[in-house]
Each structure stands twice: as structure tokens, then as C-alpha cells.
KOLDOZA-728995 format. One record per residue (C-alpha): residue number from 1; z, y, x; residue in one letter. Coordinates in nm, 3 decimals, always signed. Layout:
// residues N
resi,w,v,u,resn
NUM,Z,Y,X,A
...
//
This chain:
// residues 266
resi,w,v,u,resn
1,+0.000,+0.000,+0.000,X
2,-0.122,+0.346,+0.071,X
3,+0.218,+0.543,+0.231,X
4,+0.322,+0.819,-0.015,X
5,+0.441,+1.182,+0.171,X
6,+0.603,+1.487,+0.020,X
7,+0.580,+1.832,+0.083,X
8,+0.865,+1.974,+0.040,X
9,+1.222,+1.853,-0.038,X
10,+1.452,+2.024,-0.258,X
11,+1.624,+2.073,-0.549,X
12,+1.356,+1.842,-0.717,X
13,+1.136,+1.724,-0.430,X
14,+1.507,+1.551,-0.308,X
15,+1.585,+1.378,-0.603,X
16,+1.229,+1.214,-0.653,X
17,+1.219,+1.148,-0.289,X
18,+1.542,+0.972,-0.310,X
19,+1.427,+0.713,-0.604,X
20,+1.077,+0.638,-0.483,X
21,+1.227,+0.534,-0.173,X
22,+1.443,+0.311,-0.313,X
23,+1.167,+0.187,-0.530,X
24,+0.872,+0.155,-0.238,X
25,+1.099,+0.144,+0.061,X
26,+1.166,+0.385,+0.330,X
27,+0.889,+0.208,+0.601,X
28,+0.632,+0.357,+0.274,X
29,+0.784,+0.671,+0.198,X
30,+0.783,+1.038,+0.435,X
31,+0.869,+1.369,+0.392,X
32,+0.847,+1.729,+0.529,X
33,+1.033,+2.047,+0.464,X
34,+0.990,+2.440,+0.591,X
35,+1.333,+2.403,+0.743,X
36,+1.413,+2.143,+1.032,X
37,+1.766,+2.177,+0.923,X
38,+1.727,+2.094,+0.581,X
39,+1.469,+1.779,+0.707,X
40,+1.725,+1.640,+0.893,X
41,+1.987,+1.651,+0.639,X
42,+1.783,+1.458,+0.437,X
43,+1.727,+1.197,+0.658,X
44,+2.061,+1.177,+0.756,X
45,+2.105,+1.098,+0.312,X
46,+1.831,+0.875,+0.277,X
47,+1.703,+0.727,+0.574,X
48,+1.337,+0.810,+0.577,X
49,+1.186,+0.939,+0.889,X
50,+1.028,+1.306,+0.827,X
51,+0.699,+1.485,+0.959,X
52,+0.690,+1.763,+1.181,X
53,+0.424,+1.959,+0.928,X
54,+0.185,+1.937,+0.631,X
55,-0.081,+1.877,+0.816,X
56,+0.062,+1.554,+0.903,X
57,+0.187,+1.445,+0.562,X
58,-0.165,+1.488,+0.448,X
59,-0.339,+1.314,+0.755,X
60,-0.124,+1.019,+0.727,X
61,-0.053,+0.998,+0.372,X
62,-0.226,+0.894,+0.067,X
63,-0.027,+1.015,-0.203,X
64,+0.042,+1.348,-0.147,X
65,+0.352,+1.469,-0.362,X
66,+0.328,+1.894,-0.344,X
67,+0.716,+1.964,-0.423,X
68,+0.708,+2.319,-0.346,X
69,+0.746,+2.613,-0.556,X
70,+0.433,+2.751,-0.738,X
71,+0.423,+3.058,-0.502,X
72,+0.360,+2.880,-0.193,X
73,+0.098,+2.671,-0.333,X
74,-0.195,+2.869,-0.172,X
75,-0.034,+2.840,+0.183,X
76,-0.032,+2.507,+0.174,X
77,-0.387,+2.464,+0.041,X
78,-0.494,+2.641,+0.364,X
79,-0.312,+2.397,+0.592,X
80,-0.430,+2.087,+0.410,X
81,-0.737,+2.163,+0.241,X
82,-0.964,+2.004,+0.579,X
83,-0.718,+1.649,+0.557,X
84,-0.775,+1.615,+0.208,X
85,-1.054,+1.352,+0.108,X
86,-1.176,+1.151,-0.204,X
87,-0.937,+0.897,-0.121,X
88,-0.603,+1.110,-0.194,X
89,-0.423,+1.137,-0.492,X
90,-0.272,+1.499,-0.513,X
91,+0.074,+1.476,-0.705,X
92,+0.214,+1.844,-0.817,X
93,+0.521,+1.908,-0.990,X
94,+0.493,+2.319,-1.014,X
95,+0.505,+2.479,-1.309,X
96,+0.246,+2.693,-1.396,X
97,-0.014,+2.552,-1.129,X
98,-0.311,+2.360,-1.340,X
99,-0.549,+2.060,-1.209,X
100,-0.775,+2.328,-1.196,X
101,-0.605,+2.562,-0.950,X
102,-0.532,+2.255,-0.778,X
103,-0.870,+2.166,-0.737,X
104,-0.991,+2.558,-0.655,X
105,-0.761,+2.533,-0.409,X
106,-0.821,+2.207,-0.211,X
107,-1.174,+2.087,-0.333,X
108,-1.349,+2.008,-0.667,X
109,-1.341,+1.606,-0.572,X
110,-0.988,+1.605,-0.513,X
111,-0.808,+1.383,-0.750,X
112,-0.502,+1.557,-0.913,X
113,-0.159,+1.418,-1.105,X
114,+0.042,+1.709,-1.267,X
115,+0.381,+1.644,-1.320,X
116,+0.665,+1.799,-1.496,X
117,+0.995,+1.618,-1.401,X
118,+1.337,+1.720,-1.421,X
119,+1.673,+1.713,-1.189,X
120,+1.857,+1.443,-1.376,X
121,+1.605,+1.225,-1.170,X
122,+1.892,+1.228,-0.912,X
123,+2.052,+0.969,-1.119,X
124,+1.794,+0.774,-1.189,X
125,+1.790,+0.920,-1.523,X
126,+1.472,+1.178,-1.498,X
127,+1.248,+1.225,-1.763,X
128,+0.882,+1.347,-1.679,X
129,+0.557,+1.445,-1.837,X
130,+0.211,+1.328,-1.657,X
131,-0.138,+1.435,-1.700,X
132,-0.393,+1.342,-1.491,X
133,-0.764,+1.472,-1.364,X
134,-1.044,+1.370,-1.482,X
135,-1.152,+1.183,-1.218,X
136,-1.149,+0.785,-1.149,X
137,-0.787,+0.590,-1.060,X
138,-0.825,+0.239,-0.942,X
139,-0.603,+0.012,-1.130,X
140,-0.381,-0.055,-0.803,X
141,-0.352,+0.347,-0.830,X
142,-0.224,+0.344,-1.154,X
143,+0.007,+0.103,-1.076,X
144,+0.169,+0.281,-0.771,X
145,+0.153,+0.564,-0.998,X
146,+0.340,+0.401,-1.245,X
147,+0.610,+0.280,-1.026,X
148,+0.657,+0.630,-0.856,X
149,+0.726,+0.799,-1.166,X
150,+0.945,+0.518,-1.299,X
151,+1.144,+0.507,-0.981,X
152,+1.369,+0.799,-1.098,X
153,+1.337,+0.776,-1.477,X
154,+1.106,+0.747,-1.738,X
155,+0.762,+0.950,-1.781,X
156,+0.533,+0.997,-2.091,X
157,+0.189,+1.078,-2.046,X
158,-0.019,+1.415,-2.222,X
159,-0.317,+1.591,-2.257,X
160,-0.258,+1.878,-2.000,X
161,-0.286,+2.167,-2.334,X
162,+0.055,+2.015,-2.374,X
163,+0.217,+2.049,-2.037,X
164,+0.390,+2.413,-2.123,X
165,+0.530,+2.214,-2.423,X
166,+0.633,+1.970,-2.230,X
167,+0.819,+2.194,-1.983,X
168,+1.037,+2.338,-2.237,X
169,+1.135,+1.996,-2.370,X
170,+1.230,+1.838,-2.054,X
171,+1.173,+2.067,-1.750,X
172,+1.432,+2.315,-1.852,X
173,+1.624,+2.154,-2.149,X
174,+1.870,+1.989,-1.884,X
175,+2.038,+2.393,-1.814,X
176,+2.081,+2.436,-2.226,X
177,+2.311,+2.107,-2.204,X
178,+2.456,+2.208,-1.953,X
179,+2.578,+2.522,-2.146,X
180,+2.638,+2.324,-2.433,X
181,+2.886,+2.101,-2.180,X
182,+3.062,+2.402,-2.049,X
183,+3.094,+2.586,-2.379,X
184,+3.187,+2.255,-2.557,X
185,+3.485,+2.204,-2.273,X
186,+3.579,+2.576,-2.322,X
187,+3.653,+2.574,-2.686,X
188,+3.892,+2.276,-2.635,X
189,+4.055,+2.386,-2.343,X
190,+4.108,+2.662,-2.533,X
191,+4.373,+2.421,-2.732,X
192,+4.529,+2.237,-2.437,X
193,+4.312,+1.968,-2.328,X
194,+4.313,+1.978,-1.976,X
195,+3.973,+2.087,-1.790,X
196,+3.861,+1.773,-1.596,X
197,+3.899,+1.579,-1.922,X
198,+3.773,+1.792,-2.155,X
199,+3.441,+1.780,-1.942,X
200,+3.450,+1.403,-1.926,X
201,+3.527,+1.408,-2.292,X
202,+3.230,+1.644,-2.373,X
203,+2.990,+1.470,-2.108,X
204,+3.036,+1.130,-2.267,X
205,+2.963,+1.211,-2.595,X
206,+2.685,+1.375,-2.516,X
207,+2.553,+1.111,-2.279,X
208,+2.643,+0.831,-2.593,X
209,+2.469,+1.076,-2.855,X
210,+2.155,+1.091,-2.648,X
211,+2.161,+0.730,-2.583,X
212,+2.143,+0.644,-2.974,X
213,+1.883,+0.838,-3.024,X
214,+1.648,+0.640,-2.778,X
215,+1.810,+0.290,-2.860,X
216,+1.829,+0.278,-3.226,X
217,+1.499,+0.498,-3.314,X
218,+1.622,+0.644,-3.521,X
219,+1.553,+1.032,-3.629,X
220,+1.826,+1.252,-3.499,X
221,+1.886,+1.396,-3.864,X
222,+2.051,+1.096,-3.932,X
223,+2.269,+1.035,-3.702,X
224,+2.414,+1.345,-3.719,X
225,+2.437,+1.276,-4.139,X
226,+2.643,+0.932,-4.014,X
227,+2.880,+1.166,-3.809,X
228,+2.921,+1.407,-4.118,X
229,+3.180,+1.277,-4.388,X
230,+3.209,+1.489,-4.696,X
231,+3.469,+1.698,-4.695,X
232,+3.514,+1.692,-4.322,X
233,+3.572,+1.782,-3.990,X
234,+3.200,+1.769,-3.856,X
235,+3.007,+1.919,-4.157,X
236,+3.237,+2.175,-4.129,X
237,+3.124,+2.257,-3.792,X
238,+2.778,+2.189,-3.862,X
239,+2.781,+2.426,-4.096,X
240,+2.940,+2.687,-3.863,X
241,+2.664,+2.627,-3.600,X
242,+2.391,+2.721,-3.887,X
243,+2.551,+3.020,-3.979,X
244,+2.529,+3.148,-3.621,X
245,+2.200,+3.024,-3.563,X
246,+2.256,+2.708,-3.356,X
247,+1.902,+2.603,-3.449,X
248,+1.741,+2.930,-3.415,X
249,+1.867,+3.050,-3.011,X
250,+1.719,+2.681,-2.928,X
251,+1.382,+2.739,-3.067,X
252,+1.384,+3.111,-2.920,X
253,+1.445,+2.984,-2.581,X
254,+1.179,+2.771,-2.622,X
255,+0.940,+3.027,-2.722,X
256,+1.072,+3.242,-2.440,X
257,+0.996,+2.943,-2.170,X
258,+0.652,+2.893,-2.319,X
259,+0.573,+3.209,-2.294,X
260,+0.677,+3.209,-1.974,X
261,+0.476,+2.935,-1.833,X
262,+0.193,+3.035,-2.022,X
263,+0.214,+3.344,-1.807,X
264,+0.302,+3.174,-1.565,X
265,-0.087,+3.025,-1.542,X
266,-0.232,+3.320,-1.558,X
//
């Protein structure tokens, strides 16, 4: 198998890195970061051996993985852009940067994978959305392709029109938890329970909630009905959140990250 290099490890670069070399195995698996500091560390946490530059991620590496932020995308382009051939498969994770910039940028043969993933990848648990080029992938392509992205999650596959969607449902939904987390744990600390397990108590439950929804299929409205006795506790709360627009600030923020990315592309 082909060896698979990144460019660039951080915040999410790191993560990935992390569970596709578990997954492929570190003798497969290479990396390279603008700070020699910051590439050693990362060795030092997961073993792999790292590259001096890009140049020699792309001249050695088949699947390129370009896990840099969107504004250094054109710098890079002019230190790979002569390495790159037919036979790579260009990976991206940058919002905002489309197959088509991509392909300005390093060659109209190149063959492109945009990806949207998010940080809970660093346990294993990421979720990401995929859209591929146009172009031809060999079956044994796919299949690497498949086990990269399922090396630190799950991944669901869309039409790239649908990629800004798919930001703002799982590219920057992990922050608005978190909120949700801290504010949940502040409203009972608030009435004694200590901090630490107030966040393990809110953390749980939110872990167990999401968990139903993907094992039992079934649609989020009712499970939250099966929570809410008549009369009770929950609905009252339920109805609390309506009144100040629980629904409402999360489909705003939505629109505000769409908009965003949307701009974003331009």
C-alpha cells in the first residue's frame, strides 16, 4: 500500500494522524509540520517518523492529507504543485477551499477528496463528511480511503453543494455542546453539586442521549417525548427552553456558519 503523508499537524491534522496510524501502521503513515518543535512533539506521542518539508511528503507519498488552514493553501500549492502527478490522491480538510480551487491550484488532473471532519476524532469518535472529484478511484483506492476515514470515526459521503451544510452539522457543532456542557454544569453547581461531577454528570448524559439516537433509529422527537412525563420535571424545562428560543439560537448559528463558509469560498 501506497504510504499516506500529512501536511500539517494540529489541532485536527493531530487527531486524524493519530487514528490512521493506528489503523495503517506507523512504517505507512508520515507527517510534516511548519514548526520542528511541534514535529517532534508529535513523534515523541505517536511514534511516526516526520519529513523535513512538503516537498518531501508529496515526493514520497501517495495520499497526500493537506491539514493546514485555508489561508496557507496557496503556499503550499507552490511547493508541491511540480511532485504532484495523476497517481496522487489529494485529501483536504479546509473549510472553504473547493475541489476546484484545489485543482486551480495544483493541476486540473489532480484527483481531489474534500473532507470535513471534526476534533472528537481524537477519541476515535470523529464524524466526517466526504466528497470526492470527479475523476477515477481504483477500487483498492476506495478502500484505503475508506479505512482512513474510518480510522478515527465514522464519515458519510455528499454531493460537494452540501459540504457548507455539512460543516455546520458536524464541523462546528462539537463547540455548541460544549457550551451546552459548561452551561448545563453551571446551573447545577449553582445548587451544590460539586464541579468535577456535575461535568461528568452532564457529559454522560449527553454522551448516552447521543448514543440512542444512532442505536435505536429512532427520531430525536421521541425520545425526548419518552423523557417528558406529564406533569413533570422535563416538560417543564422543555418548555422553558422554547420560551427562550432554545431552538431558534441553534438554527441562527447555523445560518451564521453557513454564511460564513459560503463566504468563506468566495
Amino acid at each position: 500500500m501506497d504510504k499516506i503523508g500529512f501536511i500539517g499537524a494540529g489541532n485536527m491534522g493531530y487527531p486524524m494522524l493519530r487514528g490512521v496510524a493506528k489503523v495503517f501502521g506507523s512504517e505507512q503513515v508520515t507527517f510534516t509540520s511548519a514548526s520542528k518543535e511541534r514535529c517532534e512533539s508529535v513523534s515523541a506521542r505517536t511514534g511516526l517518523s516526520f519529513l523535513e518539508d512538503n516537498k518531501s511528503i508529496a515526493g514520497t507519498c501517495k495520499y497526500v492529507v493537506l491539514a493546514v488552514k485555508p489561508q496557507f493553501f496557496q503556499a503550499i500549492y507552490e511547493e508541491i504543485k511540480g511532485l504532484i502527478t495523476k497517481e496522487h490522491v489529494i485529501i483536504s480538510i479546509a473549510a472553504g477551499i473547493t475541489i476546484e480551487d484545489i485543482k486551480k491550484g495544483l493541476g486540473s488532473f489532480v484527483r481531489v477528496v474534500r473532507s470535513m471532519p471534526n476534533t472528537p476524532a481524537l477519541v476515535d469518535e470523529g464524524m466526517t463528511g466526504v466528497c470526492y472529484s470527479k475523476d477515477t478511484f481504483t477500487e483498492e483506492e476506495k478502500a484505503v480511503l475508506d479505512r482512513f476515514f474510518t480510522s478515527f470515526g465514522k464519515y458519510q459521503i455528499f454531493d460537494e453543494s452540501l459540504m457548507n451544510a455539512v460543516i455546520c452539522a458536524n464541523g462546528s457543532s462539537p463547540a455548541y455542546v460544549y457550551m451546552l456542557i459548561e452551561a448545563l454544569a453551571d446551573s447545577v453547581v449553582k445548587y451544590g453539586i460539586p464541579r468535577d461531577k456535575a461535568y461528568e454528570l452532564v457529559a454522560q448524559s449527553v454522551y448516552g442521549a447521543a448514543k440512542m439516537v444512532m442505536e435505536t433509529k429512532e427520531h430525536p422527537g421521541r425520545l425526548k417525548d419518552q423523557v417528558c412525563s406529564p406533569g413533570g420535571t422535563t416538560i417543564e424545562a422543555v418548555a422553558a427552553l422554547e420560551e427562550y428560543g432554545f431552538r431558534n439560537a441553534v438554527i441562527k448559528a447555523t445560518d451564521a456558519c453557513y454564511n460564513k463558509a459560503i463566504n468563506m469560498e468566495k
